[in-house]
C-alpha positions as CSV (number, residue, x, y, z in Angstrom):
1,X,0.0,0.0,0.0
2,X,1.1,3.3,-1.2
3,X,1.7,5.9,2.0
4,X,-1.7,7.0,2.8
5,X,-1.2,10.7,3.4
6,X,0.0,10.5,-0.4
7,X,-3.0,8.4,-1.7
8,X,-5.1,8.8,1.0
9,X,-6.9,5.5,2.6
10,X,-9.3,2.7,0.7
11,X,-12.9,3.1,1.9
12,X,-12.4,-0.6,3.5
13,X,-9.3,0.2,5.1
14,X,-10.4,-0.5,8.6
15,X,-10.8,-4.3,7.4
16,X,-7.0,-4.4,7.1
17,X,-4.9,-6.0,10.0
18,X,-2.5,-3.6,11.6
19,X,0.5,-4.0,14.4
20,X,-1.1,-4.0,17.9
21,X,-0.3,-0.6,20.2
22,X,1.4,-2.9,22.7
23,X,3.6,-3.6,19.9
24,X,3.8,-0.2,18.6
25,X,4.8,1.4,22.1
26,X,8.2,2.6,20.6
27,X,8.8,4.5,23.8
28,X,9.4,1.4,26.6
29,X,9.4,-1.9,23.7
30,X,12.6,-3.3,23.7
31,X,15.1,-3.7,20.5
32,X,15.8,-7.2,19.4
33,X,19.5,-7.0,16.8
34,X,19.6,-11.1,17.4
35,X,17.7,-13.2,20.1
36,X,18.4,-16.8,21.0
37,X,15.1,-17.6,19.1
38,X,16.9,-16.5,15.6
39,X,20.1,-18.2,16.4
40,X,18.4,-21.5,17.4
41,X,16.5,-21.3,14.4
42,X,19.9,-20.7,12.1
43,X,21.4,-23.9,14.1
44,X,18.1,-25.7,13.2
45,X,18.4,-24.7,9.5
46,X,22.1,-25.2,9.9
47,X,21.8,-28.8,11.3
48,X,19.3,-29.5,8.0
49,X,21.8,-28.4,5.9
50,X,24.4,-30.7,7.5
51,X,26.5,-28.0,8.3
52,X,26.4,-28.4,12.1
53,X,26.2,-31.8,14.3
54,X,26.5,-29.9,18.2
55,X,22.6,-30.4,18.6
56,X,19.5,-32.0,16.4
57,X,17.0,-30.1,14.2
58,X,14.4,-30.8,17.0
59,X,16.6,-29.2,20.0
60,X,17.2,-26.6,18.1
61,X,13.8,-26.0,16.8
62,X,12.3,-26.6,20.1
63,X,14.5,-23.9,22.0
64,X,14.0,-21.6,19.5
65,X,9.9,-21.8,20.3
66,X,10.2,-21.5,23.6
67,X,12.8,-18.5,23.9
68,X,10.6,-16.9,21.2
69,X,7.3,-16.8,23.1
70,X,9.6,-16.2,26.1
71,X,10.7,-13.0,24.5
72,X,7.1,-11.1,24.2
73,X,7.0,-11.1,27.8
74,X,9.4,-8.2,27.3
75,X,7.3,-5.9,25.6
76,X,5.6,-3.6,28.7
77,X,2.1,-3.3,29.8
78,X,-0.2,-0.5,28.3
79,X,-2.9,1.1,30.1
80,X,-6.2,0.4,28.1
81,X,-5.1,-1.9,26.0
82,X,-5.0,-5.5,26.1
83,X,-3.2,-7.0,29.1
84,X,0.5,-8.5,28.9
85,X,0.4,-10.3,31.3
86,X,4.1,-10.4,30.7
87,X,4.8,-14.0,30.8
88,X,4.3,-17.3,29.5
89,X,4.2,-20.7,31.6
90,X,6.4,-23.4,30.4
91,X,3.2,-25.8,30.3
92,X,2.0,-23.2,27.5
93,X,5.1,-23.7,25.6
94,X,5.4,-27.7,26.2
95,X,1.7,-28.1,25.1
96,X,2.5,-26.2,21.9
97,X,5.6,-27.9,20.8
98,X,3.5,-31.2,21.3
99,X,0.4,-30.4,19.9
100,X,0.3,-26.9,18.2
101,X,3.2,-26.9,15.8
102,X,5.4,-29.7,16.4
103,X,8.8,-30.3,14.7
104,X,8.2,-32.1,11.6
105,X,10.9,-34.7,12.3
106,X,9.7,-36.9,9.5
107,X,9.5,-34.1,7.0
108,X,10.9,-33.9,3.8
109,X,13.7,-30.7,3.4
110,X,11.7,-28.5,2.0
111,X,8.7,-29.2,4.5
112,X,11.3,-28.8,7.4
113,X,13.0,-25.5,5.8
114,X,9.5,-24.5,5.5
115,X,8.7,-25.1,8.9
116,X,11.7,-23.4,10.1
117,X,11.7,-20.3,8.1
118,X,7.5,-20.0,8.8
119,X,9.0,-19.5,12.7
120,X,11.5,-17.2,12.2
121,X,8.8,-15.1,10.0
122,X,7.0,-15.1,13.1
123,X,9.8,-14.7,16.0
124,X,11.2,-11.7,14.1
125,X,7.9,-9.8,13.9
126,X,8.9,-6.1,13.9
127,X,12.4,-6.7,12.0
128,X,10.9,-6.3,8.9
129,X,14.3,-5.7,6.4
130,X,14.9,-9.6,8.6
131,X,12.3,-11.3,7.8
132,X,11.9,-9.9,4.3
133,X,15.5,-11.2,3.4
134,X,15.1,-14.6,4.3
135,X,11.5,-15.0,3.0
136,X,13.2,-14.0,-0.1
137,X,16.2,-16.3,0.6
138,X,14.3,-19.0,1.2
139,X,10.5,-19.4,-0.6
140,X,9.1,-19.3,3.0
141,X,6.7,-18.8,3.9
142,X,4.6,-19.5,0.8
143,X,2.9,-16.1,-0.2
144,X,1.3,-17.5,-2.7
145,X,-1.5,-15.1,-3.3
146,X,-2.3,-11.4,-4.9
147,X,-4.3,-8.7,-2.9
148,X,-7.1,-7.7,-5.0
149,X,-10.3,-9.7,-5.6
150,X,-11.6,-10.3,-8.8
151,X,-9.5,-8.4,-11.6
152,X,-8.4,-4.5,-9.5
153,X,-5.3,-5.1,-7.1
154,X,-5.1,-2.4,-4.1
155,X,-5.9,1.0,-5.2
156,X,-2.4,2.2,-5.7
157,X,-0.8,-0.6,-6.1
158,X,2.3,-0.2,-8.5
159,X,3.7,-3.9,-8.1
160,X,0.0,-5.1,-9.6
161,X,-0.9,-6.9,-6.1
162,X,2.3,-8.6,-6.0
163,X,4.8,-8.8,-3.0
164,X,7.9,-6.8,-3.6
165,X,11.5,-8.2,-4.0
166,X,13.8,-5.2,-3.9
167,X,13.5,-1.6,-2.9
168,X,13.6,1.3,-5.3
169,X,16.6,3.1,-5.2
170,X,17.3,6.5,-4.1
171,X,17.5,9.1,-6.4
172,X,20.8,10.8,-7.0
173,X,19.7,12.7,-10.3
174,X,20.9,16.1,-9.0
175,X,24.4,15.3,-7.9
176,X,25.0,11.8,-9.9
177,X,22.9,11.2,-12.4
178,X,25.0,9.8,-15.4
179,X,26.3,7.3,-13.2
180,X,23.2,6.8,-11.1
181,X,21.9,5.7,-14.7
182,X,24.4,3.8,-15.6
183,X,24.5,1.4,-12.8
184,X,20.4,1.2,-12.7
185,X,20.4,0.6,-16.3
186,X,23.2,-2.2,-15.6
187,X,20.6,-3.5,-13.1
188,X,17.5,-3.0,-15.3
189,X,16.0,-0.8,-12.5
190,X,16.1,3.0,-14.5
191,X,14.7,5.5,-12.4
192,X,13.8,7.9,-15.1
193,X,10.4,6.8,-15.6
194,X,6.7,7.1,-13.8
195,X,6.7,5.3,-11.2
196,X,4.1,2.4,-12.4
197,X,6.5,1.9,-14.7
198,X,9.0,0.4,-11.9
199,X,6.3,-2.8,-11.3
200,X,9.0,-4.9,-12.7
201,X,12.1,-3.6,-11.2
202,X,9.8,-3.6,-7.8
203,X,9.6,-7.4,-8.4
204,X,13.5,-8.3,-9.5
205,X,15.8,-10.2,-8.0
206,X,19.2,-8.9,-6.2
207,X,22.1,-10.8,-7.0
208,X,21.5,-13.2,-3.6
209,X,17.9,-13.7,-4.5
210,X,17.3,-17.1,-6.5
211,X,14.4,-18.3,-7.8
């Protein structure tokens, strides 16, 4: 969605899910650069790989869950919104490792990678340049989907509904544009054109970013 004090805001926006307050509380949230959920969940995609034998997928995995619902306990309580109660029994945690979303042991790789990469998309809620890479490293989760129904994406939508791969470049045209040009043209990304026009450039891949 374009910014909205630019395009101004859908007549359905309020149907549209948006971060929580307690999230949003900039002032007392805390700022996570790398929890022990992300780094057990790089040892469990490590271990899958084969490119680590100190602990099993599962271990990994497991830890990862548990220091990740562990970690939301830091975020503070607001007044008028809803409670945080600002922590989470280990019976909660056991009883969703064994039932909710257990480690798919017997998974092929891609269903384990998938599994994997689907928890760090949710443990790293809030570090969104993060989470963006490795869905785009990865395939995961699966965002198999558009948002528009029937033919119209989102009013504004240059990328035609799609999810974006890259971000547009800034523009140096005052103090560097014949180079600026160059090395956009070298990447098939010009920024000398409407911005609709950049849909496809939107929707590239960097160098790291294989299909």
């Amino acid at each position: 969605m374009v910014p909205g004090a630019v395009m101004g805001y859908p007549d359905d926006f309020e149907t549209y899910s948006e971060f929580s307050p307690l999230w949003w509380n900039r002032d007392s949230s805390p700022l996570l650069v790398l929890g022990p959920a992300e780094a057990y969940l790089l040892l469990a995609e490590a271990v899958l790989r084969g490119w680590y034998t100190g602990i099993t997928e599962k271990e990994a995995y497991d830890l990862a869950v548990a220091n990740a619902m562990k970690q939301w306990t830091l975020w503070p309580r607001v007044s008028g919104l809803a409670p945080n109660i600002n922590t989470i029994s280990q019976a909660d945690i056991e009883k969703y490792l064994a039932s909710g979303y257990p480690y798919n042991t017997e998974g092929s790789f891609e269903e384990r990678l998938e599994q994997i990469s689907i928890q760090k998309w949710v443990s790293l809620i809030g570090d969104s340049y993060e989470i963006w890479s490795n869905w785009r490293r990865t395939g995961y989760p699966d965002f198999s989907w558009k948002n528009w129904e029937g033919d119209q994406p989102y009013p504004g939508s240059v990328t035609g509904g799609e999810f974006f791969r890259r971000m547009p470049l800034p523009d140096e045209s005052a103090s560097n544009h014949e180079n600026q040009q160059e090395a956009l043209a070298r990447q098939r990304f010009p920024l000398d054109v409407k911005i609709k026009a950049q849909a496809d450039a939107l929707l590239g891949r960097v160098w790291w970013d294989k299909p």
